[in-house]
NUPATOR-148200 format. One line per field, with one value per residue (C-alpha): residue number from 1; y, x, z. Coordinates in steps of 0.25 Angstrom, whole numbers, plus 2048, in hexadecimal, padded with zeros to 3 digits. Example, Ala and Ser with C-alpha at 12.3 -4.5 7.8 and 13.67 -1.06 7.14 Angstrom:
pos: 1; 2
c2: 7EE; 7FC
c1: 831; 837
c3: 81F; 81D
//
This chain:
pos: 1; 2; 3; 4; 5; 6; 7; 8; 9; 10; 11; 12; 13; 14; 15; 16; 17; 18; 19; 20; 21; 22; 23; 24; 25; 26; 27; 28; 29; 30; 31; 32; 33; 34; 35; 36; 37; 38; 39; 40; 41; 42; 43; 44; 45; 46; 47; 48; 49; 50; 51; 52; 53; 54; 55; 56; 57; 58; 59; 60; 61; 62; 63; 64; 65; 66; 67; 68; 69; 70; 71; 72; 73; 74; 75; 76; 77; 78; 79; 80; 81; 82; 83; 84; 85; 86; 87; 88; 89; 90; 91; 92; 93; 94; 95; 96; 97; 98; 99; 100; 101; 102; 103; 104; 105; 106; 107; 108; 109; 110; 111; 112; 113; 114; 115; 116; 117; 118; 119; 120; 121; 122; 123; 124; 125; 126; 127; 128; 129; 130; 131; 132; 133; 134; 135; 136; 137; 138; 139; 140; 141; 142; 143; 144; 145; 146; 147; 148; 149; 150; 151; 152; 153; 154; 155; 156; 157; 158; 159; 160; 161; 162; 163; 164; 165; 166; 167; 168; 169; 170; 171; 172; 173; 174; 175; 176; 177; 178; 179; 180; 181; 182; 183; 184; 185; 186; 187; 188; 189; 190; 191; 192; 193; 194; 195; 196; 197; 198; 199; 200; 201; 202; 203; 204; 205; 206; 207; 208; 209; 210; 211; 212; 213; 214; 215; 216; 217; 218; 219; 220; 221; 222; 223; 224; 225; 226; 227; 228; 229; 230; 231; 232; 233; 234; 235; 236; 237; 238; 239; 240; 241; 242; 243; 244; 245; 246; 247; 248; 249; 250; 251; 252; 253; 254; 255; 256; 257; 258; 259; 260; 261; 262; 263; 264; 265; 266; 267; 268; 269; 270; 271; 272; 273; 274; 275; 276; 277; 278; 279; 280; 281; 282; 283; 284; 285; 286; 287; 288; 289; 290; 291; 292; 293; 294; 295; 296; 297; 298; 299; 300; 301; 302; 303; 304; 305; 306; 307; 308; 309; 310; 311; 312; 313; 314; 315; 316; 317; 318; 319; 320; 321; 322; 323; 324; 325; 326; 327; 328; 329; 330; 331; 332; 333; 334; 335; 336; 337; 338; 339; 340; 341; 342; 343; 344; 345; 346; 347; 348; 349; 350; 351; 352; 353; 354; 355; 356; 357; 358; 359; 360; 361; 362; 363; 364; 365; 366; 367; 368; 369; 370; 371; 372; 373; 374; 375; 376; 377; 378; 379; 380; 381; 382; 383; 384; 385; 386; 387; 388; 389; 390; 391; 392; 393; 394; 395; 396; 397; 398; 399; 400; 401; 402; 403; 404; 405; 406; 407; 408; 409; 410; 411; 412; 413; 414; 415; 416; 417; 418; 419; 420; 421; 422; 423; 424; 425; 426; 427; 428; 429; 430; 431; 432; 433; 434; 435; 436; 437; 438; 439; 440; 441; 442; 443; 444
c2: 83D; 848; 84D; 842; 842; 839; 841; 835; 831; 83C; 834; 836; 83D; 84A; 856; 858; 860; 869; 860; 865; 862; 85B; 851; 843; 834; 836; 841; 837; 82C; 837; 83B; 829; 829; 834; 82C; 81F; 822; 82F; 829; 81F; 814; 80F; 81C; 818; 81F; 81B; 814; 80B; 806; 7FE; 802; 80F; 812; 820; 81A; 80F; 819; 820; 814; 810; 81E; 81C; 810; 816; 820; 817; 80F; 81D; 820; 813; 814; 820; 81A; 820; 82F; 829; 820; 816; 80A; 7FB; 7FB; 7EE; 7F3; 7E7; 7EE; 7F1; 7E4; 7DD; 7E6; 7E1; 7D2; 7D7; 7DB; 7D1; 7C6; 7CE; 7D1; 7C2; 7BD; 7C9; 7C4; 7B6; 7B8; 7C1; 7B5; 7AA; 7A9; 7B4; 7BA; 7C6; 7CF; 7C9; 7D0; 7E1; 7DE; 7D7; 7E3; 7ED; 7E4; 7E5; 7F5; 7F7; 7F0; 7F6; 803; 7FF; 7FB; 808; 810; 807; 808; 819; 819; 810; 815; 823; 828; 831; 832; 82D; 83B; 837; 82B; 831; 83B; 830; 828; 836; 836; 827; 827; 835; 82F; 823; 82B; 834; 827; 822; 831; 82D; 820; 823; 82F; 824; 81D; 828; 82E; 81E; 825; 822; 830; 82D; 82B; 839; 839; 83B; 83C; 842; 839; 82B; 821; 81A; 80A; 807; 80B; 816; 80E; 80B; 7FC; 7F9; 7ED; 7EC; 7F8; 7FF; 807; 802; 80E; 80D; 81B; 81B; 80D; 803; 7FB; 7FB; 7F0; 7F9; 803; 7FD; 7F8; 806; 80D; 801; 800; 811; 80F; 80C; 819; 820; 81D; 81F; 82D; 830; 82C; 831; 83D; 847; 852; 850; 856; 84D; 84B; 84B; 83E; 837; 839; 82E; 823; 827; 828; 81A; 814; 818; 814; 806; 805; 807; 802; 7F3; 7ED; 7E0; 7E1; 7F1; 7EF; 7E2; 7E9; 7F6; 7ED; 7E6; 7F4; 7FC; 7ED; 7EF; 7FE; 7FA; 7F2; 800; 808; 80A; 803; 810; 813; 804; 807; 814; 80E; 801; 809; 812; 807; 800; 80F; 810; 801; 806; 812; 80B; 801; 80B; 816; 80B; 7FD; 7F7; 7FC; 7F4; 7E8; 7E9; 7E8; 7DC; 7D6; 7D6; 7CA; 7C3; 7B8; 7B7; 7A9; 7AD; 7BC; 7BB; 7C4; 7BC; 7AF; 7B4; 7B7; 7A9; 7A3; 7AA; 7A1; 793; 79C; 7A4; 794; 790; 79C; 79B; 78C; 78F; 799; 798; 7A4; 7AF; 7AB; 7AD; 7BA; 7C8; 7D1; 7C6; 7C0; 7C8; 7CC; 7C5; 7B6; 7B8; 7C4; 7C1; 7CB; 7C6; 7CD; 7C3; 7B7; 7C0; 7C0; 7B2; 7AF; 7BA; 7BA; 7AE; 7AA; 7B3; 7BE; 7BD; 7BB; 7CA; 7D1; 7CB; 7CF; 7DE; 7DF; 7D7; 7DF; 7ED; 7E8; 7E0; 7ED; 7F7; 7ED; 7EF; 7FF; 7FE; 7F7; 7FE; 809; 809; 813; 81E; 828; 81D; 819; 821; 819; 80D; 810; 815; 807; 7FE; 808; 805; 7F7; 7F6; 7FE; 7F3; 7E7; 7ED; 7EE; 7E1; 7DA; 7E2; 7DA; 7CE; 7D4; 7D9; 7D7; 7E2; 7E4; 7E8; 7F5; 800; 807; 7FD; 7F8; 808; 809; 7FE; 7FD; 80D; 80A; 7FF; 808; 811; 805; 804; 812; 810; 806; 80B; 818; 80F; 806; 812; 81B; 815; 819; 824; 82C; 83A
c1: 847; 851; 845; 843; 84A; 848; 846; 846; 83B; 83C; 83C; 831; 83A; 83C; 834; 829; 82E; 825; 821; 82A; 825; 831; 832; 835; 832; 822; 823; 82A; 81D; 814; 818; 819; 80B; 806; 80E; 808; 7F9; 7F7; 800; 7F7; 7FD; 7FC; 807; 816; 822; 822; 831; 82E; 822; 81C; 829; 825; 81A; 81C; 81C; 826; 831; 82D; 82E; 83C; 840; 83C; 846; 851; 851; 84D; 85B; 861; 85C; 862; 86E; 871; 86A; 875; 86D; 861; 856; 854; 85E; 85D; 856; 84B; 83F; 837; 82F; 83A; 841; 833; 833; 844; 83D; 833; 83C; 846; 83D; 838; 846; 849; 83E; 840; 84F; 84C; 841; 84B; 857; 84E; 847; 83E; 832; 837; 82A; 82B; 83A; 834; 827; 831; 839; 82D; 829; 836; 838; 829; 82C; 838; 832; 826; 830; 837; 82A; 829; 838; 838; 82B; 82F; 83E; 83D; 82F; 835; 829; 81C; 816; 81C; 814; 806; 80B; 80D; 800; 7F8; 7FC; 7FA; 7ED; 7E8; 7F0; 7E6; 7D9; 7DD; 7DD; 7D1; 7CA; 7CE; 7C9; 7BC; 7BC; 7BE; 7B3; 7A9; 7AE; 7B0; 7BE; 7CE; 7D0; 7DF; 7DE; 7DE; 7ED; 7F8; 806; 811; 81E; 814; 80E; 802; 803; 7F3; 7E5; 7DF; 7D1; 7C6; 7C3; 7B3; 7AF; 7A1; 79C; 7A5; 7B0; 7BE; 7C5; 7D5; 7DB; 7E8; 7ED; 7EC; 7E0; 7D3; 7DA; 7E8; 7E0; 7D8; 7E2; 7EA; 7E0; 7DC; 7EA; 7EB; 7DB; 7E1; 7EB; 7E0; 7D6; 7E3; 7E4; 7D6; 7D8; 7E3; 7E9; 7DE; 7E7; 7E2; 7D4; 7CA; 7C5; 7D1; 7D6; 7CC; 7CB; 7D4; 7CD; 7BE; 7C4; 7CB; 7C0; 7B7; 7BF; 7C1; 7B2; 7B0; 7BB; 7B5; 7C2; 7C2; 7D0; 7CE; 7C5; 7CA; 7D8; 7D1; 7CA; 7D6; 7DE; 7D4; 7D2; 7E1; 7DC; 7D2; 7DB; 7E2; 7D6; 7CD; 7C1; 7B9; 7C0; 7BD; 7AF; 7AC; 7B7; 7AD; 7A1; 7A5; 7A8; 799; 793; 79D; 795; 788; 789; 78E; 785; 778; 77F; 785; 77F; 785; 794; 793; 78D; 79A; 7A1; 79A; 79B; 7A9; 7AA; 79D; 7A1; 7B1; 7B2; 7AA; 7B2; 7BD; 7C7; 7C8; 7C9; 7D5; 7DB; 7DA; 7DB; 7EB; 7F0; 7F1; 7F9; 800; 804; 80A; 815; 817; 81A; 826; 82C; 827; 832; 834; 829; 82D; 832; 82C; 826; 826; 819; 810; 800; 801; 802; 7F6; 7F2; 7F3; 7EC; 7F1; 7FF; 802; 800; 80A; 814; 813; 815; 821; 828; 823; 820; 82D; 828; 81A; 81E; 827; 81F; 812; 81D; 820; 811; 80F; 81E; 816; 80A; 813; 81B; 80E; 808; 814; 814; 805; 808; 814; 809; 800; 7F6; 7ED; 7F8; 7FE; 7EF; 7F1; 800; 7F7; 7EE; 7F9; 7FF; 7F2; 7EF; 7FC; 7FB; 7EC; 7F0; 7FC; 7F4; 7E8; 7F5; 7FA; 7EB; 7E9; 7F5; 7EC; 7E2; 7EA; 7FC; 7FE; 80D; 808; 802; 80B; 801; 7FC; 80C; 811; 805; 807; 816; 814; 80D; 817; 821; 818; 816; 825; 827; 81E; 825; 833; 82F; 829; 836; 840; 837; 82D; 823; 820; 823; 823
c3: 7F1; 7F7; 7FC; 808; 812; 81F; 82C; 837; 83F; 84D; 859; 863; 86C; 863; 866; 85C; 84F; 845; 839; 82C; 821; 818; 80D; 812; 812; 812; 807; 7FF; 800; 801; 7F1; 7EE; 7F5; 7EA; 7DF; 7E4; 7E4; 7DB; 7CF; 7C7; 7C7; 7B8; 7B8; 7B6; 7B0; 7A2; 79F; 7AC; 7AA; 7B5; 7BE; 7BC; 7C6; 7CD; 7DA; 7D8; 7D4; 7E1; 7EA; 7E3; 7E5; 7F4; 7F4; 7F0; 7FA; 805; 802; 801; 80F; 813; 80D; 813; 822; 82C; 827; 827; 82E; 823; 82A; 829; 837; 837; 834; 831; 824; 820; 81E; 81C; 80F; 80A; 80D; 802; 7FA; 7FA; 7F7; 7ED; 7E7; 7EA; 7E1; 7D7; 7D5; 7D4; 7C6; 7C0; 7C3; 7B9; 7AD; 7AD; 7A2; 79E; 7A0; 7AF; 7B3; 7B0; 7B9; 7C2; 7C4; 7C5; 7D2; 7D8; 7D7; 7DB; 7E9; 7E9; 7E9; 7F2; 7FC; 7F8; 7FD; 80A; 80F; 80D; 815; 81F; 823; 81F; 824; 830; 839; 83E; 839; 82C; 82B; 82F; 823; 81A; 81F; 81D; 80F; 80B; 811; 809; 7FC; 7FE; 801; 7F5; 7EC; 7F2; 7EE; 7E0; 7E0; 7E4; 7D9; 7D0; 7D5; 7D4; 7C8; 7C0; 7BC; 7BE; 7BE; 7BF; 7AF; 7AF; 7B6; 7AB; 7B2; 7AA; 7A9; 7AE; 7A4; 7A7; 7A6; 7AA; 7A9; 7B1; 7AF; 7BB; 7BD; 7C1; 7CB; 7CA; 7C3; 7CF; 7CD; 7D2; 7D6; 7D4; 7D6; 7D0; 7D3; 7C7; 7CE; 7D7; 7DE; 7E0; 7E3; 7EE; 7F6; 7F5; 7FB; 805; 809; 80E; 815; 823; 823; 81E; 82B; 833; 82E; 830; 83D; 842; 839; 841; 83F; 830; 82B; 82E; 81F; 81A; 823; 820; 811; 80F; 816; 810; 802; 804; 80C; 802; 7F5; 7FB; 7FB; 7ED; 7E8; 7E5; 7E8; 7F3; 7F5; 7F9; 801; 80B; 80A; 810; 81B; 81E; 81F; 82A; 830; 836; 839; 841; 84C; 84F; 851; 85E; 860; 85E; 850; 84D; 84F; 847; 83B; 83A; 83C; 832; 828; 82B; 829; 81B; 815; 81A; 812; 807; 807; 807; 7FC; 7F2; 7F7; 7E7; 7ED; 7FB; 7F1; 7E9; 7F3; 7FA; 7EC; 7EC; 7F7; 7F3; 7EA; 7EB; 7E5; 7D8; 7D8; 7CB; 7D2; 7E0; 7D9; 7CE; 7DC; 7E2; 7D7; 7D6; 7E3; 7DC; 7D0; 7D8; 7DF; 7D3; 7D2; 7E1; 7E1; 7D5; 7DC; 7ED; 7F2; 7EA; 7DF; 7D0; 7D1; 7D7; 7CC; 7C2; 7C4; 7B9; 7B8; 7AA; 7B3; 7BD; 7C4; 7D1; 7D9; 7E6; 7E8; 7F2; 7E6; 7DE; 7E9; 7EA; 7DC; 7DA; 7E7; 7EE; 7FC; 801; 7FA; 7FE; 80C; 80C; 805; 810; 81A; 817; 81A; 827; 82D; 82A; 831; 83D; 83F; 83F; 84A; 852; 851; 855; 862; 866; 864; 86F; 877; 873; 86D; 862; 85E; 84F; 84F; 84F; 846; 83D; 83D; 83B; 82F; 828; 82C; 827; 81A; 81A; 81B; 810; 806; 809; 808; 7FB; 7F5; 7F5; 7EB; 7E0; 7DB; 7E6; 7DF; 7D0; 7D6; 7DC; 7E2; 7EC; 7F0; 7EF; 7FB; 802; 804; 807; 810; 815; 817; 821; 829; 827; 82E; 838; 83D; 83C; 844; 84E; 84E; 84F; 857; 861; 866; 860; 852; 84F
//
């Protein structure tokens, strides 16, 4: 960690300096992102089992530094200014802590306190991840750095899904990672006779959402990083848009929707037009090349009262009543709520039941503050030369909203890949906002 070093957002007013390439902040994420998406996640470090995950050492680590930083605030930029993410993200946490607290001070099952303890020190290292990125990310060229990376991390990921689909292998069960022991399967799941493609996350589902969630920054990047070859800018977005489409995954496919919907408010009525073109040229050709592909798909809304795994979703809310009716503010204890009981599928059922309706409320907060403080960087952006700052901000919102919709579909908070990308993204959000707090109206 000697290695990063905060450099301070320049002001606008500062004569433009030659790019030096030195480790920081965004070097930092750029190695989590690597151990985020290219680790399997069935690897952990052997004595700590499901504590263990690579990542989650990381973001601790991140946090750490983070109250170094603020600890030693007269020499650096990390303050207790009011940042609205910020201390949207300490409600979270406090409600968390609050509920955690509460379980651990009654009678408890024994095999409920060592799950419990893992959920605390993994939000604590998301929101390790999302508080480096949002106080310590030193410019506006950092970010578009930062946002290059996440959107080629996800094209990459989306590159092996689709191998995995044309190949009908995981691929990943040939990865063996000295010192890391693996806790799950490497094995592909079929929907249909279809292969459901889930890189190196433990589920299609996870998976999905992952790579739904970077879509928009990856069309922002098309769009707008043109000093960037052509192919290689777009990569990202075909591999995804791609994947997503053969991924026979429902909640893929209305997070990705609901993602490039947000876009599509930022972009100009011509690009409206050639992106939804595009999009009725895509099912076209779908449907004349692989007609029993676009029927799947169909197939997947066609009946939802008869289909098994929408109704053991709805069927959850008259459970999940019950433990929230006992326990109505800060539920039975967060962590503490096991698979063994009832798989929920809905994270937002699991919040309600482990942290109740406080709980649900902050963590429902963290999300809408990201998107208010986005909106408000949009506006206070206007005219022709901040039209790729407007884009930038619908992208992170849109990818923002795709990871908070994809929390309804699956216990969002059992899978580190999906929350290490979301609260990552978080913190960009986060850094956006606070350059555009401390430096307006423009950033280096």
């Amino acid at each position: 960690m000697s290695a990063i070093a905060y450099h301070g957002a320049a002001s606008v007013r500062d004569a433009p300096q030659p790019r030096v390439r030195t480790a920081d902040t965004v070097t930092w994420l750029t190695v989590y992102l690597i151990v985020l998406l290219a680790i399997p996640s069935r690897f952990v470090v052997g004595p700590l089992g499901s504590a263990g995950a690579p990542s989650m050492l990381m973001g601790l680590v991140s946090l750490l530094f983070w109250l170094t930083l603020l600890m030693m605030r007269r020499h650096s930029a990390v303050v207790l200014r009011f940042y609205p993410l910020r201390w949207a993200l300490g409600f979270l946490i406090f409600a968390s802590g609050i509920s955690y607290a509460l379980a651990m001070s009654r009678p408890i099952n024994v095999d409920e306190i060592s799950p419990a303890d893992v959920a605390l020190l993994s939000l604590l290292s998301w929101a390790g991840t999302m508080l480096l990125a949002a106080d310590t990310i030193p410019t506006r060229r950092r970010v578009d750095d930062l946002v290059w990376r996440v959107a080629l991390a996800g094209g990459l990921l989306a590159l092996l899904g689709l191998a995995q689909v044309a190949t009908e292998q995981s691929i990943t069960n040939l990865i063996s990672i000295p010192g890391l022991r693996e806790i799950g399967s490497a094995d592909l799941v079929y929907r249909n006779g279809f292969v459901r493609p889930n890189g190196t996350a433990t589920h299609p589902i996870e998976y999905g959402a992952i790579v739904a969630m970077i879509l928009p920054l990856a069309l922002h990047v098309g769009l707008y990083h043109t000093t960037r070859p052509l192919l290689l800018r777009w990569m990202p977005s075909a591999a995804i848009v791609a994947v997503v489409g053969v991924s026979g995954s429902r909640s893929a496919y209305l997070c990705a929707i609901a993602g490039v919907l947000i876009c599509l408010f930022a972009w100009t009525p011509v690009l409206r037009r050639w992106m939804l073109g595009l999009a009725a040229a895509a099912l076209v050709i779908v449907s004349l090349l692989w007609p029993r592909m676009l029927r799947f798909i169909f197939s997947l809304f066609d009946d939802p009262e008869n289909d098994p795994s929408i109704t053991s979703r709805t069927d959850s809310f008259d459970f999940a009543w019950t433990f929230l009716a006992h326990d109505p503010l800060f539920g039975r204890g967060f962590g503490t709520f096991l698979p063994k009981y009832r798989i929920f599928d809905n994270q937002y059922l699991v919040q309600l039941v482990s942290v109740g309706i406080i709980g649900t409320l902050a963590l429902v907060l963290i999300g809408w503050v990201a998107i208010a403080e986005l909106r408000r960087v949009a506006r206070r952006a206007p005219g022709e030369p901040f039209i790729r700052t407007r884009d930038l901000t619908a992208a992170i919102a849109g990818a923002i909203v795709a990871g908070f919709i994809s929390m309804a579909f699956f216990d969002a908070f059992a899978f580190p890949m999906t929350m290490g990308t979301l609260f990552l993204l978080l913190g960009i959000a986060g850094a956006i906002a606070r350059l555009d707090r401390d430096h307006h109206p423009l950033w280096e």
